[in-house]
C-alpha positions in Angstrom: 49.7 10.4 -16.7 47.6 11.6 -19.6 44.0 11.2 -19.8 41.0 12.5 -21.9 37.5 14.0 -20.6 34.8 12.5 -22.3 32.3 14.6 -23.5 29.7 15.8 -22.6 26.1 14.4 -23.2 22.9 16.3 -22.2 19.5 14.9 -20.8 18.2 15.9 -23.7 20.2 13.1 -25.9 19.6 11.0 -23.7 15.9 11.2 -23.5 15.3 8.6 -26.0 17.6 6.4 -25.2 17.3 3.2 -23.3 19.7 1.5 -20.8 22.7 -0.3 -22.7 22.7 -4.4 -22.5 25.8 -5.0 -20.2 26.3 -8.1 -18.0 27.0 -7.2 -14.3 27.2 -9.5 -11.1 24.6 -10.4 -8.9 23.8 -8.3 -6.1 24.5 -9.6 -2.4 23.4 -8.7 0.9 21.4 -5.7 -0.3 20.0 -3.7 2.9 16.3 -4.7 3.6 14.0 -2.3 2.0 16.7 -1.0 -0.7 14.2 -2.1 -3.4 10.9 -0.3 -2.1 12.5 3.3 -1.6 14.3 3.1 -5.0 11.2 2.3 -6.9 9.2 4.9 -5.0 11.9 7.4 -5.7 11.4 6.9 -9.6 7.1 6.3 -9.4 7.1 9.6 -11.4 9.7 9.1 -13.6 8.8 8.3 -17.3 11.6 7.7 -19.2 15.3 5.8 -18.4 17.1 9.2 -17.8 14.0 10.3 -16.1 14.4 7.4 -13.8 18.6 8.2 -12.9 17.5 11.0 -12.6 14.9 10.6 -9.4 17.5 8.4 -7.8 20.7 11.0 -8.0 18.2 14.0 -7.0 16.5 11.9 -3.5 19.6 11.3 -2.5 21.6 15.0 -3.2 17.9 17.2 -2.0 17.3 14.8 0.7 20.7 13.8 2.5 23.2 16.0 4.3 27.5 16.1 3.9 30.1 15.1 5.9 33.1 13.2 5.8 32.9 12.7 10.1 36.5 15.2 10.3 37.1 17.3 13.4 34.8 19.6 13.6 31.9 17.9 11.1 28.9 16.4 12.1 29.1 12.5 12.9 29.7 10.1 9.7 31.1 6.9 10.1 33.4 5.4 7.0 32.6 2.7 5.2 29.7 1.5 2.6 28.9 -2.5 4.0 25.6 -3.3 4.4 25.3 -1.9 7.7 26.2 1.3 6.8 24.3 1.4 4.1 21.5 0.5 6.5 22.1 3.2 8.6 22.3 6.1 6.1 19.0 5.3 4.6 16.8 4.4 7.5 18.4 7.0 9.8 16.2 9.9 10.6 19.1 11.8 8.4 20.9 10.9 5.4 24.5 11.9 6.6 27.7 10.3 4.8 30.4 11.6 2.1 30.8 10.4 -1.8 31.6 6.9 -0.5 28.5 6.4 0.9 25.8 8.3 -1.7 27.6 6.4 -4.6 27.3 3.3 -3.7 23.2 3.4 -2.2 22.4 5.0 -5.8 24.3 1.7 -7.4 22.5 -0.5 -5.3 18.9 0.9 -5.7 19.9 1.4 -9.4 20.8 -2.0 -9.8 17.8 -3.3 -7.7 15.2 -2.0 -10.6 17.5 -3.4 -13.3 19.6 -0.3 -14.3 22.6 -0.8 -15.2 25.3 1.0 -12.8 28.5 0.9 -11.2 30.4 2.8 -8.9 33.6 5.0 -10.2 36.4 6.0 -8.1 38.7 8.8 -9.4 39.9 12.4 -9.6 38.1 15.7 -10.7 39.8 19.2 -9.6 37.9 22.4 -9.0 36.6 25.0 -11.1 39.9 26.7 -12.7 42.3 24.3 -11.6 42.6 22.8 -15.0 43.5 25.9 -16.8 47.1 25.4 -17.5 46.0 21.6 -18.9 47.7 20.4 -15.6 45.7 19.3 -12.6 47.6 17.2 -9.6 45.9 15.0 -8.4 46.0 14.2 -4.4 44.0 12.7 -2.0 41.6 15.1 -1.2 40.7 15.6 -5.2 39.8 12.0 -4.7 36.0 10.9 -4.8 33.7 8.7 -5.8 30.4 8.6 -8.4 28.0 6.5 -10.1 27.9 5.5 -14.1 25.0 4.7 -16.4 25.3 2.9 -19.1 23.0 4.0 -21.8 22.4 2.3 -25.6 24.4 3.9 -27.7 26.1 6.7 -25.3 28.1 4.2 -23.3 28.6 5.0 -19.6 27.3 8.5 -18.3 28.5 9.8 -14.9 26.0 10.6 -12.2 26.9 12.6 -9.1 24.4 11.8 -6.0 26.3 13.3 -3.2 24.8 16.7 -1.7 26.7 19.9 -1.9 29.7 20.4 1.2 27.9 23.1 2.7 24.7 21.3 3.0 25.0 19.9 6.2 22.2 19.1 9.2 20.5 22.2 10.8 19.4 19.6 13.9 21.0 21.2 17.2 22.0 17.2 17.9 23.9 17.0 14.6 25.8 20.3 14.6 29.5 19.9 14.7 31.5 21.3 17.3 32.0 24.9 17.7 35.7 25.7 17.7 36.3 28.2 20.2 38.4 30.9 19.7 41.4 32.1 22.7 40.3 34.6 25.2 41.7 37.6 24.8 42.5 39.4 28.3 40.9 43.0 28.5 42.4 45.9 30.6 40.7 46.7 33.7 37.8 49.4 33.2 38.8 52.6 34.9 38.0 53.8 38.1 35.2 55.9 39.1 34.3 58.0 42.1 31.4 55.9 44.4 28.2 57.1 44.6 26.3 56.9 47.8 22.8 55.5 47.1 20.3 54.2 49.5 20.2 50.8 50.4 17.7 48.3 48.3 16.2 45.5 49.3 14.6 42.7 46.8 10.6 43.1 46.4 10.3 39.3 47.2 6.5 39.7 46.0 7.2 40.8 42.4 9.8 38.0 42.1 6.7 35.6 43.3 4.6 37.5 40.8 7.1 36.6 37.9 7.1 32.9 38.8 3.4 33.1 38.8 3.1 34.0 35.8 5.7 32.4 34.2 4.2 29.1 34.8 0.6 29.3 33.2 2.4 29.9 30.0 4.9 27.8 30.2 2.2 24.6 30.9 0.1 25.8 28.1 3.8 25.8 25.6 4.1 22.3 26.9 0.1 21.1 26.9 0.2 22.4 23.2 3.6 20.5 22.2 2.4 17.2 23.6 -1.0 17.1 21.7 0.7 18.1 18.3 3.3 15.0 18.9 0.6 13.2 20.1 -1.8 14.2 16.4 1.3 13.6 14.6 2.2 10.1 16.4 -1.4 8.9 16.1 -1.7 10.1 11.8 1.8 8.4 12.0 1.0 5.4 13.1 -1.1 3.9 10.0 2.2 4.1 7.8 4.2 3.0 10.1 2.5 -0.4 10.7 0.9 -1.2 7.6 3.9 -1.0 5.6 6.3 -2.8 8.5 3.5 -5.7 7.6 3.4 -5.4 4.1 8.0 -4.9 4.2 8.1 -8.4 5.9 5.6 -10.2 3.8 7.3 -9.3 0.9 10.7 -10.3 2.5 9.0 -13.9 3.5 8.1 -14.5 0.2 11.9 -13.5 -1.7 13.2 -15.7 0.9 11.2 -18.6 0.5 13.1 -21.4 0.8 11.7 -23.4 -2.6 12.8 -21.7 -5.9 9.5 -22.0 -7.3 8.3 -20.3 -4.0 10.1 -17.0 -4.8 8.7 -16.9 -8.3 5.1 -17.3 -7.1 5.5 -14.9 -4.3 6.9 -12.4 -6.5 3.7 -12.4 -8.7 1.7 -12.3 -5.2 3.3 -9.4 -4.7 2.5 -8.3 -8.0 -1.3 -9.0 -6.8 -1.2 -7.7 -4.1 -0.5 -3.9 -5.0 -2.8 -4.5 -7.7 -5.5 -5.1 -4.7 -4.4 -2.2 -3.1 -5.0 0.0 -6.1 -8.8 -1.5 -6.6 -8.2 -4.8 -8.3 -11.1 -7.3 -8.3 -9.3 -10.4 -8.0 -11.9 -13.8 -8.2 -10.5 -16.1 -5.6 -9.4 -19.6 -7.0 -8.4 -17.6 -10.3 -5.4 -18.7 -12.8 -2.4 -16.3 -13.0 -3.5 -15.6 -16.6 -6.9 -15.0 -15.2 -5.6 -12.7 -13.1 -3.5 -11.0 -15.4 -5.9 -9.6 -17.0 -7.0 -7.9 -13.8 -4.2 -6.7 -12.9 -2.9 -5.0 -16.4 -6.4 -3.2 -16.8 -5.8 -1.8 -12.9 -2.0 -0.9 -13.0 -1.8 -0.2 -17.2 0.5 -2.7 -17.3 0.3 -4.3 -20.4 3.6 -6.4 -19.5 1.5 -8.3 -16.6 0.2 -11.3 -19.0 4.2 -12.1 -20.5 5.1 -11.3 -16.5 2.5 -14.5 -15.5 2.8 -17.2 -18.5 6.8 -16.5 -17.2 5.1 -17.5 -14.0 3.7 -20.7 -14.3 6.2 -21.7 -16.5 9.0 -21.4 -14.2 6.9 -23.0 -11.0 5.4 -25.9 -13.4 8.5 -26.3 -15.5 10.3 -29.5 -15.4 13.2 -27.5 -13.5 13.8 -25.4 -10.5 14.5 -22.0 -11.7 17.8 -20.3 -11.0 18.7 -17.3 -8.4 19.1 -15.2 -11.7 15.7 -15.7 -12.6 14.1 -15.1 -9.8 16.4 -11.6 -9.2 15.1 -10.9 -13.1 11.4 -11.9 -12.2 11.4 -9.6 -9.1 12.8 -6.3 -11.2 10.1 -7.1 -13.4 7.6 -7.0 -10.5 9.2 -3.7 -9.1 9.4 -2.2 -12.1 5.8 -3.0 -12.9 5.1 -1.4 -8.9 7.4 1.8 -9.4 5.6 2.4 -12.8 1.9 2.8 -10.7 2.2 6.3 -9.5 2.6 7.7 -13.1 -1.0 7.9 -13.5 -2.0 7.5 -9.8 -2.5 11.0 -8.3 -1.7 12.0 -4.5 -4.6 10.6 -2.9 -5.0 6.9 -4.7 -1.2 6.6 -3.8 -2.5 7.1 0.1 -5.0 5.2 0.0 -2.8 2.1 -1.8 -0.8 2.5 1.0 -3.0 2.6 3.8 -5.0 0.0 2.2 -5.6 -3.3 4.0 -7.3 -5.7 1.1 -4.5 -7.5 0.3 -3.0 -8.1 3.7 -6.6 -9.5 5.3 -7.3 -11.1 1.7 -8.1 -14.8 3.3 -8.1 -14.3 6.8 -11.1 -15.2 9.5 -11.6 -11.1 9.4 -12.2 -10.9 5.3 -14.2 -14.4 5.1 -16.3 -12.7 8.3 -16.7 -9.4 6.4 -17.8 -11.1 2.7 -20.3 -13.5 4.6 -22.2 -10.6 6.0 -21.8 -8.8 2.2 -23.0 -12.4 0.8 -25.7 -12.4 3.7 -27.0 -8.9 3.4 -27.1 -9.9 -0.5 -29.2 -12.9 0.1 -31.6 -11.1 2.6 -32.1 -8.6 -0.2 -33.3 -11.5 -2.8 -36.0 -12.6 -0.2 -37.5 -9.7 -0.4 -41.4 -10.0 -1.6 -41.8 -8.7 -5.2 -38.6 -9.9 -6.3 -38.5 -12.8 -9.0 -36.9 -15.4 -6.8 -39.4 -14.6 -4.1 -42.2 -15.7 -6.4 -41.0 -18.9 -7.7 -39.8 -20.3 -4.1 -41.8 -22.6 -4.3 -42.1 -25.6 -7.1 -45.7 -25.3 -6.9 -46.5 -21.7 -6.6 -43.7 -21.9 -10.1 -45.8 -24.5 -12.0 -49.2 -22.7 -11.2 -47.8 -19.2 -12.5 
């Protein structure tokens, strides 16, 4: 077989591009969650390559290798949804080419880039000298490719390196132990009479007494810093569990028009988070223009006329879209942490405005606000103290 390399293109002809038009399938069965990590993965990322980018370097920096061999640590085969599943909400990312490939397609895909996952051969440094490679089965991998405007497809390599592998004592492969080789016997030597020992039994008790003072303080220590950390952890871990099935509950709405209106709650809803005033009982253009000044998204007025136009049109909308509705939304959401720093990203996170927006808690909360405001007015001195009274107005 004869082939030809393509060349190659740097990031730095690329930077201007955008991502090519090409029509792909719709995504199925996409692991839960899939479309929040790959937009936080690319919050920073300004520019398309900038954005493949993010996603090929959280997978390679942040997972470890194995192709679950003899002696490798534990990786099962396979890239279904389960596994899939697994390898990103694991407390390690462990899996071979198979697996990285197709998680960066999917999260790719899931913020509207257009990607698809190559199988084929590549031989090792030098092996190609003689313009001959052979090509076996363990030359064979898997990547990802980009298609860019004018550049065509671009390949994208998001498996780590072979020898980074997990440093966990519970992940380690097996040792393989080498044969014991027999040693001659040591050589004789004459015995020397020495006086008979017996054990000090007190400095053994000694020992144990002091051993153990230390050893409760080691483990007094340990359990308050996993206690600290289980406590700061805590926070994250519920809030965005709450906020992860809401926005599930609303893409699986069962009315069309449902989906579209939950995707711009969701929209909303982030915009809360990051300090958005939103007047209750407001239009989606209304809000719009709330939620553009908040997020500098000027794409948030098109992304609501779409809106009501697809829950009051004379039609149901189709599954594509909604999918094409929500990548606007998540693109929109991914886009926030350009200009938020560190600490507004937190407290987005943390934030609980959106989730009690409506609830008993809120309307208790604003009616002391609106109470506290109205105790304020009644005041003497102020102008709607004077005029109370129809009388006391007509008088003055």
């Amino acid at each position: 077989m004869q082939t030809v390399i393509p060349a190659d293109v740097t990031d730095e002809e690329l930077e201007g591009a955008d991502f090519g038009n090409v029509k792909l399938p719709r995504q199925e069965n996409v692991p839960d969650g899939l479309s929040s990590i790959a937009a936080d993965a690319v919050a920073a990322a300004e520019t398309p390559i900038g954005q493949v980018r993010a996603l090929e370097a959280y997978l390679s920096e942040d997972g470890f290798f194995s192709h679950g061999l003899d002696g490798e640590v534990l990786s099962r085969a396979g890239h279904g949804t389960e596994r899939i599943t697994t390898l990103v909400g694991g407390e390690q990312m462990v899996g071979d080419d198979e697996q990285y490939a197709t998680t960066m397609a999917l999260m790719a895909r899931e913020l509207g880039i257009p990607a698809r996952v190559v199988m084929g051969f590549y031989p090792e440094e030098g092996e190609t000298d003689a313009g001959v490679f052979t090509a076996t089965g363990d030359t064979l991998h898997a990547w990802v490719e980009v298609n860019f405007a004018g550049h065509g497809w671009r390949a994208f390599d998001p498996t780590p390196p072979e020898d980074q592998i997990p440093t966990d004592q519970n992940t380690r492969p097996k040792a393989d132990p080498k044969p014991q080789v027999l040693q001659p016997p040591p050589p004789p030597q004459e015995p020397v009479d020495l006086p008979p020992i017996l054990p000090d039994e007190r400095e053994a008790e000694d020992e144990k007494t002091s051993i153990a003072p230390i050893l409760g303080l080691i483990l007094a220590i340990g359990g308050g810093v996993l206690g600290v950390v289980a406590i700061l952890a805590a926070p994250f871990i519920i809030i965005g569990a709450w906020k992860a099935a809401r926005r599930r509950s609303r893409r699986a709405a069962a009315r069309p028009a449902d989906r579209i209106s939950g995707g711009w709650d969701e929209l909303t809803d982030r915009a809360i988070d990051y300090g958005a005033r939103l007047v209750p009982g407001a239009t989606r253009a209304e809000e719009a223009v709330e939620v553009a000044g908040t997020l500098a998204a000027p794409t948030a007025t098109d992304l609501a006329d779409r809106a009501d136009a697809e829950v009051f049109g004379p039609g149901d909308p189709t599954q594509d879209d909604i999918d094409a509705f929500w990548r606007e939304v998540d693109q929109i959401v991914g886009g926030i942490g350009n200009e938020a720093g560190f600490w507004r990203r937190l407290r987005a996170r943390l934030s609980l405005r959106a989730l009690l927006g409506g609830t008993a808690l809120s309307r208790g909360v604003q009616g002391l606000k609106d109470a506290a405001t109205a105790r304020s007015r009644r005041e003497p001195g102020t102008i709607e103290g004077s005029a109370s009274h129809p009388n006391e107005s007509e008088n003055s």
